[in-house]
N, C-alpha and C positions, 0 to 999 in steps of 0.2 A: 329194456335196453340197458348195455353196461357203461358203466362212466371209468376212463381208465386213464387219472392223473400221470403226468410224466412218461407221456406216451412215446416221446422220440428220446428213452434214455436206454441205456442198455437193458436193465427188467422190463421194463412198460414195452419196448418193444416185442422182445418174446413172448410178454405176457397178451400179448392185444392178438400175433400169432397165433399164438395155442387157445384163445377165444374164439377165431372167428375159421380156426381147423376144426373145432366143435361145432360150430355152425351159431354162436352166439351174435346179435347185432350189437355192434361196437360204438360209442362215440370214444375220440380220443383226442384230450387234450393238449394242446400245443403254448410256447407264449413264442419261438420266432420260426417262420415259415420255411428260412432257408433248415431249419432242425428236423424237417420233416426229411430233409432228403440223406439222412443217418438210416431212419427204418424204412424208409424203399429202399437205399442198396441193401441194408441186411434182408428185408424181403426176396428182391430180386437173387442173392445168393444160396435163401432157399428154395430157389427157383418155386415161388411163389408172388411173382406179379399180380396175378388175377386176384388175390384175397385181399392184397393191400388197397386195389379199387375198391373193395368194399368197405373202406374207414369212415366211417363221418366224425370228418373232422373238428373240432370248436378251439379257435383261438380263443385262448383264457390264463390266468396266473391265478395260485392259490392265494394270492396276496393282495389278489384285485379283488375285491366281492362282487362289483356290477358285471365283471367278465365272467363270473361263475353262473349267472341265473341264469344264459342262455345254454350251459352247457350243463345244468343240472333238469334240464326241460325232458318230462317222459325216462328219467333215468329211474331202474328199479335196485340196482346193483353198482358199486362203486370199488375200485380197486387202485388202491392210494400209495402210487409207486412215485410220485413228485417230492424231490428232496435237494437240499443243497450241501454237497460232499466235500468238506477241507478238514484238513487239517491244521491249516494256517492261524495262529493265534490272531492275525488281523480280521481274520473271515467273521469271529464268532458273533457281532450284529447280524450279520446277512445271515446264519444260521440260524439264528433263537426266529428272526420275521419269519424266514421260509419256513424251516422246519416244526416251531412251536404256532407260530400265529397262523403261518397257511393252514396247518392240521386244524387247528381249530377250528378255521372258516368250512372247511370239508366236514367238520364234524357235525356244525353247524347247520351247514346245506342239507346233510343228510336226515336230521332229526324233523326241517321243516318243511324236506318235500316224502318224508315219509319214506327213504328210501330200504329196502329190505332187511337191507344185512350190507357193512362197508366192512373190505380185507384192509389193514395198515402193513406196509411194509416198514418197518423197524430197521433194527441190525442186533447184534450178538452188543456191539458198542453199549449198549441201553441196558443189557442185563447186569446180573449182581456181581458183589464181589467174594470171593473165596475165604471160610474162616478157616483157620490154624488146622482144623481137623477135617478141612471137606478138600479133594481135587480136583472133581468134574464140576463144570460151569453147567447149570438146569435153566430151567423155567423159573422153578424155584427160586433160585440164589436171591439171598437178599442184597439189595442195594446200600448200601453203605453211602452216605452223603457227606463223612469227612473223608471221603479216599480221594486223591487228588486225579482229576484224569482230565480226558479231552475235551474242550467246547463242544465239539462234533456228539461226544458222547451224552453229554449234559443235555443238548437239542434232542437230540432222538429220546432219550426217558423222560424229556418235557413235553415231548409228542406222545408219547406212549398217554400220558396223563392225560389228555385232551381227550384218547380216543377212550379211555378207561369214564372220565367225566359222562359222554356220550353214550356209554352203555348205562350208566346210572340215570339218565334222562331217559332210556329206553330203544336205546337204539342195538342191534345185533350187531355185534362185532367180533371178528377174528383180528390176531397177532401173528406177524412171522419176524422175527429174527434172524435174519441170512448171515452166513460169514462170509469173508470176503468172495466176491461173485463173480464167478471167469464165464468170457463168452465170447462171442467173435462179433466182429462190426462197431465196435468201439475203442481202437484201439490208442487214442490220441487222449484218454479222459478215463478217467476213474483209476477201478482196480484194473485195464484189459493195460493199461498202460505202460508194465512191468513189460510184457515182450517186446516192447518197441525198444526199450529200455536196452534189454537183454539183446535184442538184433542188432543194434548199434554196438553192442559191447559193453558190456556191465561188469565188472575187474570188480567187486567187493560183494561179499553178504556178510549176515549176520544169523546167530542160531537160534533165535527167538523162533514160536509158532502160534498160530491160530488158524479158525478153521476158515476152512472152506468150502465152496460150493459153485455148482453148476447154474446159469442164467434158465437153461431148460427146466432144471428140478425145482428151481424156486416158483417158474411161472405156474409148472404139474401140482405143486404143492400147494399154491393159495387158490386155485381152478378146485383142489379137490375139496378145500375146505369150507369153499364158498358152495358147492354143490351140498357139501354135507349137514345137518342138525346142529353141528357143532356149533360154538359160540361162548362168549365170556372167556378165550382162553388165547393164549400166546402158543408161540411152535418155535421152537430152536431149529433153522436150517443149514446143517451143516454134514456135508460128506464124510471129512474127517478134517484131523488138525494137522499139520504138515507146515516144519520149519520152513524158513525161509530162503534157508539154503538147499533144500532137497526141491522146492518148488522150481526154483531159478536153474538147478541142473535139470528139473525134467525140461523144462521151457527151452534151454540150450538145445539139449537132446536132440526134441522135436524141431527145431529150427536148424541144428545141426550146425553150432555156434559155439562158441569155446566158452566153457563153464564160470562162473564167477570164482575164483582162488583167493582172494584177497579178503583174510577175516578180522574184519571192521570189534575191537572189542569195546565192551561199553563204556571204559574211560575213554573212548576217540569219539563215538558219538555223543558223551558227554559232553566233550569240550566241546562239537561240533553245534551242538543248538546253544550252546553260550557265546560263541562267535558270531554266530549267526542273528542273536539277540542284541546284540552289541553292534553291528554292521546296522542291523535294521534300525538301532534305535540311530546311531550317527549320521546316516545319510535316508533316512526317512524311506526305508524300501520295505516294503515286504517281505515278514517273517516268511521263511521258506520251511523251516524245521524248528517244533516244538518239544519242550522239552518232555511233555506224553509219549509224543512218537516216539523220542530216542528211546526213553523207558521198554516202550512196547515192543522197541526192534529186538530187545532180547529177554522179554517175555515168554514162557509158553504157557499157551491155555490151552485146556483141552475141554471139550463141549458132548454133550449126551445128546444125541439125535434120538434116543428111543421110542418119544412121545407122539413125535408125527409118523414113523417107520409102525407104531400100534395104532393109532388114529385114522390113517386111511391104509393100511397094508402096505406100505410107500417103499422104496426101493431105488435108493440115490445111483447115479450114475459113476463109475470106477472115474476119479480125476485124472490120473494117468492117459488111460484112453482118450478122453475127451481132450486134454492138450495133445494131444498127437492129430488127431479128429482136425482142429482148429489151428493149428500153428500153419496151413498151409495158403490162408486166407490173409496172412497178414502182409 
């Protein structure tokens, strides 16, 4: 049986999907019941009702240990898509518990129910940084630990570490690194949450870029890695990189919505997370924007997909299409 952490989020959903379309028996973990009813309507819209009765379900948190033993019972396979996603400089407690301590507890589980081989879902955030003389972002890249960057990112290379620990104890492990990850059925949370944005009317971008990727391609791509010998290795997932202002006109496009015109440059996002610092800290509210993000808003990286596209013959989907495909669900 497979165990598949963060099952009612935007991956786990697709991924728990494209499991049990292969005919794999599924447990999927949940921590609140109303969350389940995220991947039945995304179920139900791929007119796939009938596979999502086959879930077995186990209420659990990677942060609870005694909720884990009944949902690691007969599991031979683990796919560890459970994360907590901000970018809030207030969030970064509840990030380092979930993302660093819950991996741990999974990594943990895994080693002592003997379980096969555990996929980690990561992010591109956790990879290296770029020297003077390199452009493309690898597998490779090294990590640099004076660069200053996100809490968000610091969590995930401190998870990355737990799952790296666990293959040193013995355990078979794959990496995937997704870029930012579009998909339909979650449009109110995470990255799906730019369209809603953009439907309401979004008047600003910025020219920064990073990649991205499809929720389909990431679920095909950790399915085929976990089918595969491979092991001991990370996988860059990413379509292409695509600023942020080309991304927001296709989304327009497709929703058939007036473009963002208004370009935000990086002394007004500057000032914007020092305001916003400054608010938070006098009336005690919650950072909204840090000063990582503004950095990153006009950012570009650019990412090398080659390794997984060589590794299983893999063959990402066109991003264009796909927002076109999905903008009519929203």
């Amino acid at each position: 049986m497979v165990l598949v952490t963060g099952a009612t989020g935007l991956v786990g959903s697709h991924l728990v999907l494209h499991l049990l379309e292969n005919g794999e028996e599924v447990r999927a973990l949940y921590r609140n019941k109303e969350n389940i009813q995220n991947t039945k309507s995304f179920f139900e819209w791929k007119k796939q009702s009938s596979l999502f009765e086959k879930i077995n379900w186990a209420k659990g948190d990677i942060t609870d240990i005694p909720s884990l033993e009944r949902a690691f019972e007969t599991i031979d396979y683990v796919y560890h898509c459970a994360a907590f996603i901000s970018f809030a400089p207030d969030d970064e407690e509840q990030m380092r518990k979930t993302n660093i301590e819950g991996t741990a507890n999974i990594v943990n589980f895994c080693l002592a129910k003997q379980v096969k081989k555990l996929c980690h879902v990561s992010s591109i955030a956790a990879l290296g940084d770029l020297q003077e003389h390199e452009t493309i972002i690898t597998e490779e890249t090294e990590w640099n630990p004076e660069i200053s960057r996100s809490d968000y990112a610091i969590s995930k290379f401190g998870a990355e570490m737990e799952v790296w620990r666990g293959q040193q104890e013995g355990l078979s492990v794959v990496i995937v690194n997704p870029g930012v990850i579009l998909g339909p059925g979650f449009w109110n949370s995470g990255s799906s949450e730019i369209f809603h944005r953009i439907k309401k009317g979004l008047n600003y971008y910025t020219e920064g870029a990073t990649g991205f990727v499809t929720a389909e391609d990431v679920a095909r791509s950790m399915y085929g890695l976990m089918k595969s010998p491979i092991q001991k290795e990370r996988f860059v997932l990413v379509t292409k990189s695509i600023t942020y202002h080309d991304l927001s006109d296709l989304i327009a496009t497709s929703l058939g919505k007036k473009k963002p015109s208004v370009y935000l440059k990086p002394w007004v996002t500057g000032l914007a997370w020092r305001v916003d610092w400054l608010i938070a800290t006098l009336f005690f509210r919650k950072r909204q924007l840090s000063k990582a993000t503004a950095i990153a808003l006009h950012t570009q990286s650019q990412f090398d997909n080659s390794k997984i596209k060589n590794a299983l013959n893999f063959e990402f989907e066109d991003i264009g299409k796909y927002i076109l495909k999905i903008s009519d669900t929203i």
